[in-house]
Structures are given as C-alpha cells and as structure tokens.
VOPAGU-2260 file (C-alpha; in pm, 1 decimal, decimal comma):
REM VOPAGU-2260
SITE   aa  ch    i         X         Y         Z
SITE  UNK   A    0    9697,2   11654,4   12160,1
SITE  UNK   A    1    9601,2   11945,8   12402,3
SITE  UNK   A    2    9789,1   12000,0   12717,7
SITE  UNK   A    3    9789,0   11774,6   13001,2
SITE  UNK   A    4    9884,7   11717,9   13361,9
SITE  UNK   A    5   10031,9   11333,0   13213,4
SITE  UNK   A    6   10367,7   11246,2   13121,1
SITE  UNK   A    7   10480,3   10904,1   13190,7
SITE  UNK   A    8   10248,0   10603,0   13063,3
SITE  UNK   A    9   10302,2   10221,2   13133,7
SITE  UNK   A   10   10148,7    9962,7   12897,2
SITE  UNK   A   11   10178,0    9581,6   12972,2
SITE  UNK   A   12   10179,1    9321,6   12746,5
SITE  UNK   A   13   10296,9    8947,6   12753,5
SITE  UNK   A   14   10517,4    8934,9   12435,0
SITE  UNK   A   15   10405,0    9077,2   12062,0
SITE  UNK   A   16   10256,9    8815,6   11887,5
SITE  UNK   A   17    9991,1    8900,8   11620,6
SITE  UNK   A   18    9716,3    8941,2   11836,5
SITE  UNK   A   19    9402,0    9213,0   11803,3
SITE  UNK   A   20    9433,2    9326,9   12204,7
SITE  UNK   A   21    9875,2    9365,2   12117,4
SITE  UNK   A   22    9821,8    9541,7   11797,3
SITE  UNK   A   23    9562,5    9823,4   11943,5
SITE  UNK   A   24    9822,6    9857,7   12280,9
SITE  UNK   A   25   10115,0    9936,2   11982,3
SITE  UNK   A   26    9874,6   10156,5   11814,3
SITE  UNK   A   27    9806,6   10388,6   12098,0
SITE  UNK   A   28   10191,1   10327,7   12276,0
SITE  UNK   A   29   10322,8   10479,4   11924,9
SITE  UNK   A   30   10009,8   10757,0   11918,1
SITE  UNK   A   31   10085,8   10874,0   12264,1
SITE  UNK   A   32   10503,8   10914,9   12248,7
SITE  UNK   A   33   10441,7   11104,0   11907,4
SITE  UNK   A   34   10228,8   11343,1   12079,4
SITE  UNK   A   35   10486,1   11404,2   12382,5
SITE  UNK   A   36   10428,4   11117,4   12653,2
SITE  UNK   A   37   10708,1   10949,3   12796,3
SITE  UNK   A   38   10528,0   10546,5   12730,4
SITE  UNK   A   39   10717,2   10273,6   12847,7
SITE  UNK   A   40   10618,1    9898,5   12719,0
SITE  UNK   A   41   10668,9    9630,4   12998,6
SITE  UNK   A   42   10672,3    9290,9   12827,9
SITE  UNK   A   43   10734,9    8942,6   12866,9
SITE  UNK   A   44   10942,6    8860,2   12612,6
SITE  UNK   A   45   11028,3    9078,2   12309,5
SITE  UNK   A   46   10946,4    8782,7   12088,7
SITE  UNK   A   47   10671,7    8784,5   11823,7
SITE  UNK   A   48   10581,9    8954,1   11473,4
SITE  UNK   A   49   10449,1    9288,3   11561,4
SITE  UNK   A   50   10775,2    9395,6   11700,1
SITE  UNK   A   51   10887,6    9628,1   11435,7
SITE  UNK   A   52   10531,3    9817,2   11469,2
SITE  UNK   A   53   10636,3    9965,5   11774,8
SITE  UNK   A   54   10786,0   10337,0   11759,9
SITE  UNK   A   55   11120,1   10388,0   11866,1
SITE  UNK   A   56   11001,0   10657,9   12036,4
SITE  UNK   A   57   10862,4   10382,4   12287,5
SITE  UNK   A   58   11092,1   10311,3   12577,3
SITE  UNK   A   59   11079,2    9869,6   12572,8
SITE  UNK   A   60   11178,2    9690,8   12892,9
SITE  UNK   A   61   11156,0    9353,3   12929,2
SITE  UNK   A   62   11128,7    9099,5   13198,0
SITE  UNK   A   63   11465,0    8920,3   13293,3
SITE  UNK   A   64   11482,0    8591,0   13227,1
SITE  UNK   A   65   11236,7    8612,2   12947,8
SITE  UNK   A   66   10894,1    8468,1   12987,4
SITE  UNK   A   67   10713,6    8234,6   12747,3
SITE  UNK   A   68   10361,7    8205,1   12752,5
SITE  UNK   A   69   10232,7    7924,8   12962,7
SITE  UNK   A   70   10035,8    7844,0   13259,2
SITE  UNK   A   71   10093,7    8087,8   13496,9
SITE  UNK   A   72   10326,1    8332,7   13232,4
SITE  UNK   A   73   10033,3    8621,0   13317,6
SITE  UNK   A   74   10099,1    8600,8   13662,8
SITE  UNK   A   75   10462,3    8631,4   13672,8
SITE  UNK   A   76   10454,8    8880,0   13433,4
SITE  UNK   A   77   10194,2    9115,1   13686,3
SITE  UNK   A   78   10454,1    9025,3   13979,6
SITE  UNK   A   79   10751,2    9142,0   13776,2
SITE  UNK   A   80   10543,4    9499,1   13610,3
SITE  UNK   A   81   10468,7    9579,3   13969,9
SITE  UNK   A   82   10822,7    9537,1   14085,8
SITE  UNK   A   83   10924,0    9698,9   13808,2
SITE  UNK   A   84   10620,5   10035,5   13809,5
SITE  UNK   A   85   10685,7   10080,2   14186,2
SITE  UNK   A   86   11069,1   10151,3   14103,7
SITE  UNK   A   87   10979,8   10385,1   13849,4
SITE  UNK   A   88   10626,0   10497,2   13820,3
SITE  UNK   A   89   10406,8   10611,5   13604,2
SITE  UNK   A   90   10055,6   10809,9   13549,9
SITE  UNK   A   91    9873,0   10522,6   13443,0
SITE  UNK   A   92    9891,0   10178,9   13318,7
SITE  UNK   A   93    9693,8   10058,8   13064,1
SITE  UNK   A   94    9663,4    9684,4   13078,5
SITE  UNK   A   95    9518,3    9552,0   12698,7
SITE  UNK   A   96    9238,8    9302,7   12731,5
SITE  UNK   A   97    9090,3    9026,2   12904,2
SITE  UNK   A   98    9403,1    8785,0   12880,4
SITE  UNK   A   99    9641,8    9078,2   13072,8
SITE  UNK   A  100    9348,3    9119,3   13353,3
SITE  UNK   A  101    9600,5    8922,4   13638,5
SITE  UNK   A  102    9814,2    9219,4   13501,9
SITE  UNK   A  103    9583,0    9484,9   13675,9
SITE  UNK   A  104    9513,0    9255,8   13998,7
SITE  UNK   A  105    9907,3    9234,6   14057,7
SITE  UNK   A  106    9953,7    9646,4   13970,9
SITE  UNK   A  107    9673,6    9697,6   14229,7
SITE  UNK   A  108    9880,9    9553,7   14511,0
SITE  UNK   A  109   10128,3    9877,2   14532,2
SITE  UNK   A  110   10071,3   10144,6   14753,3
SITE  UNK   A  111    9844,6   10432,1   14632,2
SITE  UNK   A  112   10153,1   10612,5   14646,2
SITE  UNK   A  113   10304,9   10435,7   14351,5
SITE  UNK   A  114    9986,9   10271,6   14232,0
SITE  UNK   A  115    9942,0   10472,4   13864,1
SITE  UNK   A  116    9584,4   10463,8   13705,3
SITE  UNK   A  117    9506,2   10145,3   13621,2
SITE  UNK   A  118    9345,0   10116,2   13286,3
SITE  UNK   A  119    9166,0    9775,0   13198,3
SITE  UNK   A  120    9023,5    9715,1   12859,4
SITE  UNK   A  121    8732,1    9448,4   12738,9
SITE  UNK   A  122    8856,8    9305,4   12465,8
SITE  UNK   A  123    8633,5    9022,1   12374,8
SITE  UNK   A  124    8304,8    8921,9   12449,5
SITE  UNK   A  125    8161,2    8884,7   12796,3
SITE  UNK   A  126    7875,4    8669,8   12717,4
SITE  UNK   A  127    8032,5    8387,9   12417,5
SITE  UNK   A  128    7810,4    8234,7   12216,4
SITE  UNK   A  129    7846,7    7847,6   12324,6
SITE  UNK   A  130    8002,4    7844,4   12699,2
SITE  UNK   A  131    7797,3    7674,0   12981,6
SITE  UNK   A  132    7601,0    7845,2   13225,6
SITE  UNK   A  133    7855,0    7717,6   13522,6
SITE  UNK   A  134    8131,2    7837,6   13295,4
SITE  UNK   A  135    7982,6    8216,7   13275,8
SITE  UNK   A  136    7937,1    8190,8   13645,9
SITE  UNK   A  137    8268,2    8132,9   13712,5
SITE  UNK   A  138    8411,8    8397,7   13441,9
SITE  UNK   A  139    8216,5    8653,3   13583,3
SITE  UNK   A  140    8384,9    8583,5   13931,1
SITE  UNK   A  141    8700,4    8562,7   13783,6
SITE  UNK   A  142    8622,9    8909,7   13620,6
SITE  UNK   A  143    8498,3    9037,6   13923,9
SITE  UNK   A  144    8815,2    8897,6   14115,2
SITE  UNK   A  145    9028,3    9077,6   13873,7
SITE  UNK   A  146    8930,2    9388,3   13781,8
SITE  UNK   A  147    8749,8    9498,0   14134,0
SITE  UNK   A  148    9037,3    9764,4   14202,4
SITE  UNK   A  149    9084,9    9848,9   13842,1
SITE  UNK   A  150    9012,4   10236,0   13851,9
SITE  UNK   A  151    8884,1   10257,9   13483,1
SITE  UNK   A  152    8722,6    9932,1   13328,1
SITE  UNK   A  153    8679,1   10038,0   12912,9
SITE  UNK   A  154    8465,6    9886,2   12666,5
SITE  UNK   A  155    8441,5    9923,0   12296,0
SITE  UNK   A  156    8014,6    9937,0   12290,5
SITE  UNK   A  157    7741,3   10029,9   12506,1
SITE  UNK   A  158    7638,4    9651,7   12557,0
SITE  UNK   A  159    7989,9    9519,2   12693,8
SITE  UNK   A  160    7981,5    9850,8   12925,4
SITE  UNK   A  161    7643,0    9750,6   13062,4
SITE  UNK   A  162    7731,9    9377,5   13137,0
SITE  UNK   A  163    8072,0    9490,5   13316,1
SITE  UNK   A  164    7879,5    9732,1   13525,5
SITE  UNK   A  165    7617,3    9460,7   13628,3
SITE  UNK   A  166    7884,5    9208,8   13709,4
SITE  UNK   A  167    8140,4    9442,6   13911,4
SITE  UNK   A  168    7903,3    9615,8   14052,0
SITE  UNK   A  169    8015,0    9900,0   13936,7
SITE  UNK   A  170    7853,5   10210,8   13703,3
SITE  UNK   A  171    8127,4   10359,3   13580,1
SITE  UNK   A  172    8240,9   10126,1   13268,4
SITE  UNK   A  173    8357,8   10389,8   12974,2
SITE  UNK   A  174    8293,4   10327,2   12631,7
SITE  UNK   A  175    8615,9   10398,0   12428,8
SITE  UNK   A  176    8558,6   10326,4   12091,4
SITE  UNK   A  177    8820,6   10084,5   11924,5
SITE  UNK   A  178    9096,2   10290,9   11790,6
SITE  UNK   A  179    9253,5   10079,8   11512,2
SITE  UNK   A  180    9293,3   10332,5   11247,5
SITE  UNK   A  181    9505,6   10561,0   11164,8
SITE  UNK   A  182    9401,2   10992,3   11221,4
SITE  UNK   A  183    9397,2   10992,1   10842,0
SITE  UNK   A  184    9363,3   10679,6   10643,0
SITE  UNK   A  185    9436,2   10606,1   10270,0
SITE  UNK   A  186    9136,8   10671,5   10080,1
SITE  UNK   A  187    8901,3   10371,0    9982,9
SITE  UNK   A  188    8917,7   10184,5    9645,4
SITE  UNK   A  189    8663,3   10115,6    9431,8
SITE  UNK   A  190    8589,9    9718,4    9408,2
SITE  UNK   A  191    8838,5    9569,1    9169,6
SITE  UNK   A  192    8682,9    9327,4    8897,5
SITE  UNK   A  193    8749,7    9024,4    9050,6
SITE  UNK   A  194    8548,4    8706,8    9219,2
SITE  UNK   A  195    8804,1    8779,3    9502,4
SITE  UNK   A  196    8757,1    8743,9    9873,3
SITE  UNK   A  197    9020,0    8824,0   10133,9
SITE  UNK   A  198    9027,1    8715,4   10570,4
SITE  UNK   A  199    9326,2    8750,6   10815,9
SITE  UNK   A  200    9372,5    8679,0   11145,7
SITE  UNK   A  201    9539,0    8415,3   11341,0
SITE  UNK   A  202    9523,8    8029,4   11211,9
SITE  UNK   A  203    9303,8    7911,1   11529,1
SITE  UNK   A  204    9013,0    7755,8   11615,2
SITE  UNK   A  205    8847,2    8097,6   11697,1
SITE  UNK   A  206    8853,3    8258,3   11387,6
SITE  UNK   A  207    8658,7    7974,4   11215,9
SITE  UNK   A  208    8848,5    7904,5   10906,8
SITE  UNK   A  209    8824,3    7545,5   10860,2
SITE  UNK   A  210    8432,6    7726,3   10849,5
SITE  UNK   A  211    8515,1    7937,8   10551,6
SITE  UNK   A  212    8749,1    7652,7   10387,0
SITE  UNK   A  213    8429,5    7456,7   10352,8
SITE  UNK   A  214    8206,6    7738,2   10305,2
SITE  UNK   A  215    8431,7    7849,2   10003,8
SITE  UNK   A  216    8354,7    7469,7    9837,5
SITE  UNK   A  217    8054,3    7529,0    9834,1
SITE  UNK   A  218    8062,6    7902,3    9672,1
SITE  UNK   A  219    8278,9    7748,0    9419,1
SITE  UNK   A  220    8024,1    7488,9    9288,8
SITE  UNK   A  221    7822,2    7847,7    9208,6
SITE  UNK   A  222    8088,9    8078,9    9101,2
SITE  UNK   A  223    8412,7    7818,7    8987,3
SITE  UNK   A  224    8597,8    8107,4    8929,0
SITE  UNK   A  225    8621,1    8282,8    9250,0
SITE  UNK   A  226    8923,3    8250,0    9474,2
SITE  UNK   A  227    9061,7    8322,5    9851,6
SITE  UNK   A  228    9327,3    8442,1   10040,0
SITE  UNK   A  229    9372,0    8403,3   10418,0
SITE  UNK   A  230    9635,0    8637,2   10593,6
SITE  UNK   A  231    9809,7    8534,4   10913,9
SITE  UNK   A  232    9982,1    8238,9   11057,4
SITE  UNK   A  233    9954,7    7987,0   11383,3
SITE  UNK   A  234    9871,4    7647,1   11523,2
SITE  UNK   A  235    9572,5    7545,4   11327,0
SITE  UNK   A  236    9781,3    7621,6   10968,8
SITE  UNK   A  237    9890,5    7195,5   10925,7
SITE  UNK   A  238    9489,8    7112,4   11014,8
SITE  UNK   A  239    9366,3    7401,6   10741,3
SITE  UNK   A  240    9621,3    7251,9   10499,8
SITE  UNK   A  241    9491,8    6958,1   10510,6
SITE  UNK   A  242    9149,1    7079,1   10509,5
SITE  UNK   A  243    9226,6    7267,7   10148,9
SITE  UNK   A  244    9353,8    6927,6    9982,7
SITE  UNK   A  245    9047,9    6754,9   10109,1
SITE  UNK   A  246    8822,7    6997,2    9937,8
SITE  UNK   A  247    9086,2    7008,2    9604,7
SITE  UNK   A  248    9115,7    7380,9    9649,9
SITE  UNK   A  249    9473,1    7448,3    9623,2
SITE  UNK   A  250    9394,8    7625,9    9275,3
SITE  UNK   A  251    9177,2    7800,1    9444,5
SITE  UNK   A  252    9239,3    7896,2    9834,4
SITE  UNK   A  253    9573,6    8031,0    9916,8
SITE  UNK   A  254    9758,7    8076,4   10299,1
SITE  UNK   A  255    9982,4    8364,7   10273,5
SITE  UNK   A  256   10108,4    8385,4   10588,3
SITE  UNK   A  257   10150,6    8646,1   10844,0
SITE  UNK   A  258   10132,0    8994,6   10688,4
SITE  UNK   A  259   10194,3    9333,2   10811,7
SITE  UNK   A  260    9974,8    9564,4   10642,1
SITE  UNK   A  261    9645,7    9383,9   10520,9
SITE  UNK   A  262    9557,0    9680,6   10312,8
SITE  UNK   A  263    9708,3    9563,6    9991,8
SITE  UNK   A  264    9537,4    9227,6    9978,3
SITE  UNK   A  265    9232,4    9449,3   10082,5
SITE  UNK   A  266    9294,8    9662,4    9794,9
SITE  UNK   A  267    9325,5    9320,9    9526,3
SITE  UNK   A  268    8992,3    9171,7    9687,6
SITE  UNK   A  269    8645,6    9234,5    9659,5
SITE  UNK   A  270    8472,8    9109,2    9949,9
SITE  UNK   A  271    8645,4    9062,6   10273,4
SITE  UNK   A  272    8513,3    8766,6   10535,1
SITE  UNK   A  273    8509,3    8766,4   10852,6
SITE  UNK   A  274    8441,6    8355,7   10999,3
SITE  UNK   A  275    8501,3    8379,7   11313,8
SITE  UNK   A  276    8292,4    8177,3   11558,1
SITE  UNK   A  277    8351,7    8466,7   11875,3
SITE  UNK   A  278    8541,2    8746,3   11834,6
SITE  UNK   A  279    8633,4    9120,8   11998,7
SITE  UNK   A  280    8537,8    9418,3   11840,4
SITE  UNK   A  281    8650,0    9323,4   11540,3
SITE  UNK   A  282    8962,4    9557,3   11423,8
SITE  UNK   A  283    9000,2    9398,7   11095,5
SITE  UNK   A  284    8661,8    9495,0   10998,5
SITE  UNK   A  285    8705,9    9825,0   11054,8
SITE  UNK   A  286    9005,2    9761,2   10831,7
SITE  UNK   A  287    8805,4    9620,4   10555,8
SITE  UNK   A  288    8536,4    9906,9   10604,5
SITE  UNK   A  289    8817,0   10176,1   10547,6
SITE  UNK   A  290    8891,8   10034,7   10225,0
SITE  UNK   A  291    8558,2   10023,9   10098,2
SITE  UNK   A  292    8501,8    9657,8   10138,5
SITE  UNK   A  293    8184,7    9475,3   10187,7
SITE  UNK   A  294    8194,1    9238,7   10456,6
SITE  UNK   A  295    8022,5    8897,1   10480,9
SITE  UNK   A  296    8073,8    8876,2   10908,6
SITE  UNK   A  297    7911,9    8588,0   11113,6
SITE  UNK   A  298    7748,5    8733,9   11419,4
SITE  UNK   A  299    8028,6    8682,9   11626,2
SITE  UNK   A  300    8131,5    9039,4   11788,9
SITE  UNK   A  301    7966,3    9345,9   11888,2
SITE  UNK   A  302    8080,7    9542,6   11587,4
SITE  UNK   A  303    7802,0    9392,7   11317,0
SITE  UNK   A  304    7540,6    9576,1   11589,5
SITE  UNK   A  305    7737,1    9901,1   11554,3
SITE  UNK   A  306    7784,9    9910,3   11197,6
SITE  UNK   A  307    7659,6    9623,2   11024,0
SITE  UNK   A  308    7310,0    9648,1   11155,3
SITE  UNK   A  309    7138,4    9807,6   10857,7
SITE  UNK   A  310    7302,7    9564,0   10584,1
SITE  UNK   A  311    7435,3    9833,8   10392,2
SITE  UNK   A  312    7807,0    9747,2   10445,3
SITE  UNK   A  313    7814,9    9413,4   10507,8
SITE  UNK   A  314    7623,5    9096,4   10559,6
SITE  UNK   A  315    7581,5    8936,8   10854,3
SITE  UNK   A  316    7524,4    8533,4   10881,1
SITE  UNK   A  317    7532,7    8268,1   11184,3
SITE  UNK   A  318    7885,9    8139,3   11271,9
SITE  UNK   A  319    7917,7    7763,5   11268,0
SITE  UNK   A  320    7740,8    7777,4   10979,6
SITE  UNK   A  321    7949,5    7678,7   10637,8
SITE  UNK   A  322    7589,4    7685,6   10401,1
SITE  UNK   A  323    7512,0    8047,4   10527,0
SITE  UNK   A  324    7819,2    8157,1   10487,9
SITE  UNK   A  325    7870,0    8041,8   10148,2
SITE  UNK   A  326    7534,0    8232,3   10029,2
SITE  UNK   A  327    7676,7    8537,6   10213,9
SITE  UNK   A  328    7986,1    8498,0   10014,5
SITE  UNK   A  329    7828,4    8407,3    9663,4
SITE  UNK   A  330    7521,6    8687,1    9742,5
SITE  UNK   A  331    7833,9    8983,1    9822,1
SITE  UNK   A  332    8056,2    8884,0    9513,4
SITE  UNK   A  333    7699,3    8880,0    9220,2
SITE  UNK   A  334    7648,6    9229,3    9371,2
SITE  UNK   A  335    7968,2    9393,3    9423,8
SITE  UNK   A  336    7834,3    9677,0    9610,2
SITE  UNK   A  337    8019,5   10003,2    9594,5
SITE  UNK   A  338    8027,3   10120,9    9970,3
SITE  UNK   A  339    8309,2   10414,3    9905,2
SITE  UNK   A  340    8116,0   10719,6    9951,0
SITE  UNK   A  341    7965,9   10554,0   10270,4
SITE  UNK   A  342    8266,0   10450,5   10463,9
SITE  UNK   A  343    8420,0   10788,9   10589,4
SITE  UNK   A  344    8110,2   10869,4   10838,3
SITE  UNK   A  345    8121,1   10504,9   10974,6
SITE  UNK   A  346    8512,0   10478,9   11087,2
SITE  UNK   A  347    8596,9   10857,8   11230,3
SITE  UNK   A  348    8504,3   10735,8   11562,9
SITE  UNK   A  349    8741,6   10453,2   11503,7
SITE  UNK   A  350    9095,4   10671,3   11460,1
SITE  UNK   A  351    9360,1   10659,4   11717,9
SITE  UNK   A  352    9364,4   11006,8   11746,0
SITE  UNK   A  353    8995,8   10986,8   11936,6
SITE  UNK   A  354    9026,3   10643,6   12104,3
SITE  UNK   A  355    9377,2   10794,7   12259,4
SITE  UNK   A  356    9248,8   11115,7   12378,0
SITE  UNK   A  357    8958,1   11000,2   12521,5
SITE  UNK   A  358    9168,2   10748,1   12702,7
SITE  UNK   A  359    9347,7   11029,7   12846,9
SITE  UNK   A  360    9056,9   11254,3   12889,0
SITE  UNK   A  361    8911,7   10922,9   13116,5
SITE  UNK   A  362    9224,7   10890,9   13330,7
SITE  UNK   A  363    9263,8   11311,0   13419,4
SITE  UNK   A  364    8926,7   11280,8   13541,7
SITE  UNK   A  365    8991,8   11026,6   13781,2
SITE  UNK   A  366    9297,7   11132,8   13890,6
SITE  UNK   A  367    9110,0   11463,3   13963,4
SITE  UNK   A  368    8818,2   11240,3   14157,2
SITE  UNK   A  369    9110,9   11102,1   14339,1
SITE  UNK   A  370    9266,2   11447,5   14466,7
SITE  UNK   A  371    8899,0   11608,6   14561,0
C-alpha cells in the first residue's frame, strides 16, 4: 500500500459471530495491519466463530463487563467505543453496516478534536422487498438520525449510493466495492461431475432455506439423484430439521454446520444457491463466482444487477418462490456451464487489496477537506 498520512485505525463491532458485515470488517482489519496500520478492534464481547480469522497483528479490546447482544447492546457498545476512542484516538473509525449505525451516532458526540473519521458502511438493502410503506418512512428517519454526522457514508453499488444521498440529503455517498476476496485467489475449478449444489450462510429466516428445502423436493422428483449441502449454523437449524424429515430428504439434504472456508464444499459442488429472501451485497456469491460456480440467486441483493444481469454466470429467479427456484436449480445442474475463463474479469474489483485502499484513499481526502 503506498504511503500515507494514516496510522492508527478503529473498527467497531458488537461481538464476531458469522455474520457478512463482521467477516468483511476482519477482512480489511487483517488487510490494513499487514500493510503497516496500527488497527485496533473495539468489540462487545470476544464471543463468536470468526474469532480465529482475525490477525494477530490486530490490537482486540473489549468492552468490560462483556456485552451480549440484546435490546439496547448497540447502544452501550457506541457509549463505551467513544469512551474508549477519546482516550486513545485514532484516524478513523470504520463502523461495519447498518446494525453498528448507533455506533457512528455515539462516536459523533466527541469533540472534533478526538472525533476520528467516521466511516459508515451500507450493508444491506435500503429499500427490502416486503416492508410497509410506514415502515420505510420510519427507517429512512432512523437512517437519517444516524448517520447525519457520519463524514463518509459507503455503499457497495451505484443504486444504494443514490438512495442514501436522496435520504440524507447528502451527495457525497462513495461507492466502495465489496472487498471479500483475497488480492490473489486460488484459481477456479472446473465443474466436478456431480448433481451437486452447495449454500451457506446463517440458519435464519433471511436467507430463505426452508425456501430451498422445499425447492430441492421438488428438483428431486426431476433429477432423484442430486443432493445438497447447506453451510452455517443458527436459530432456524431445529425448524429446517424438521423441515428435511417432512420432505424425507435426509438421504439427500445435509446441514454441515458452521464452516470456515466455504471453498472446499465450493470446490465438491456444481452449482451454488443463493435463497435468500433480502440480502447485502452478497459476499458469498462473489465466493462462488471465484470458484467458477454458476449461481442460481433469487433477486434478493444488488449484486445479481452487477454481475448476474446478463445470465451468463448465474440465474436469477424470484425469492419466495420454491417452484422457480427448483427450475433454476434443475435448469443450472442439465447444463453445467463452464464459467472458468469468465470469472477473473468479474471479481478484480472485488479483492481487499482495492476495497481497502480506496477506503483509505476516501478518508485522506476528507481529512484534507477538513484542514482547507
């Protein structure tokens, strides 16, 4: 990384459970102390599975007592970072995604003399697919409420930085493009001769999986000998058991549990799925992508506009939608398209080492607007 006026860099985050928002702030807390930043992690609680992804190059302090999530966790948890930042400051702060946004409210409260940068990210859509118009109205106020002294607001596409701007008022929403890969990535594979399909993410509501678990009956009355995997772990696991014995797919439809590194599993797979009925950017399916997977996505995040548009690299269906997604599924795995010479084009905007610079490319120019 090329010489800069930075050194110290604050990231906040409630605890590190799997989470997309978490994973990305780990990403570019482990990219930045490589490359000579002093980063410090303020937390929560030190609880959760991603814990051993963080570089021990990363300076960890945590809030005392502990804080679990709850009602009210996000608050305490902005109260205690900006007790904590004002004792020993930093550059800037960069606060990962709409759930840490009473993060950046509290930070805003120190003096400009301590304030750092404050660095808010978008991490999921603005405008999701199902909430009430009084509901928007009041999550844009909350938004607004939030984020109205955050110096840099980020999004991950030109849409999400257009709505932000129109509801704070604001023009000045950058588009950072999600960094969730590394600068250089294993090669992809070719397909491997199976009837295979592969998802992750966490076991909630969200992600739609009681969706694919009857989706996936349906693909098997076509192609009997097909079979899926789901990677990750959380509440809804008990309900999606459940779900599998209903439907007789235990042969067939297999919860691994939380995993690290999805690549493997992307590796043994042929098509990956993404069910979710709202989503973020998307990191997994940039995941997928690297590996030369076609996706079958519902239209649930801004990423199938940015690089599933064309239907060359994936499919995309309706979410809340088990018959559609089924034909996606049955449609990907007849075909078995080899996307591996297409792949390397699509994700170079997508490695940490451009998301991270241009994050601190953003925050030297305001902290240059700030001195003129």
């Amino acid at each position: 990384m090329a010489q800069t006026g930075l050194s110290g860099i604050g990231i906040v985050i409630h605890d590190f459970r799997f989470g997309g928002s978490e994973r990305i702030a780990i990403r570019l807390a482990n990219y930045w102390a490589a490359n000579g930043f002093a980063v410090t992690v303020f937390c929560a609680s030190s609880q959760g599975e991603m814990r051993g992804l963080l570089s021990t190059n990363v300076r960890v302090v945590c809030a005392s007592p502990p804080l679990s999530r709850h009602y009210g966790s996000m608050y305490q948890l902005g109260r205690r970072a900006r007790r904590y930042f004002a004792a020993h400051p930093v550059d800037f702060c960069y606060i990962p995604g709409n759930y840490h946004w009473r993060v950046t409210h509290e930070l805003a409260r120190l003096p400009l003399s301590r304030r750092p940068v404050l660095v808010s990210q978008i991490s999921s859509l603005i405008y999701k697919p199902g909430r009430s118009r009084i509901r928007q109205v009041l999550f844009n106020l909350r938004m607004r409420y939030l984020l109205r002294k955050s110096d840099l607001v980020v999004a991950m596409d030109k849409l999400s930085a257009s709505q932000s701007n129109a509801i704070l008022h604001r023009t000045d929403t950058v588009v950072i493009p999600l960094p969730a890969l590394e600068v250089t990535g294993v090669p992809p594979t070719p397909c491997p001769a199976t009837v295979s399909v592969v998802a992750a993410g966490r076991l909630t509501e969200q992600k739609g999986f009681d969706i694919l678990i009857k989706a996936f009956a349906r693909v098997l009355r076509v192609l009997p000998q097909a079979r899926l995997t789901i990677c990750g772990e959380g509440e809804e696991r008990p309900a999606l058991e459940q779900l599998i014995r209903r439907h007789k797919l235990e042969s067939s439809v297999t919860l691994v549990g939380y995993v690290d590194d999805i690549r493997p599993y992307l590796d043994k797979n042929a098509v990956f799925v993404l069910s979710s009925r709202r989503e973020g950017y998307g990191a997994v399916l940039l995941e997928a992508l690297e590996a030369g997977r076609y996706a079958v996505t519902t239209d649930c995040t801004p990423a199938v506009y940015d690089i599933f548009d064309d239907g060359v690299c994936g499919t995309v269906v309706p979410p809340n939608n088990p018959q559609a997604l089924a034909e996606g599924l049955v449609q990907a795995l007849r075909d078995r398209k080899d996307i591996t010479q297409l792949v390397a084009e699509r994700v170079a905007r997508f490695r940490i080492n451009v998301g991270a610079q241009m994050y601190i490319a953003a925050v030297e120019n305001k902290m240059r607007a700030r001195r003129a």
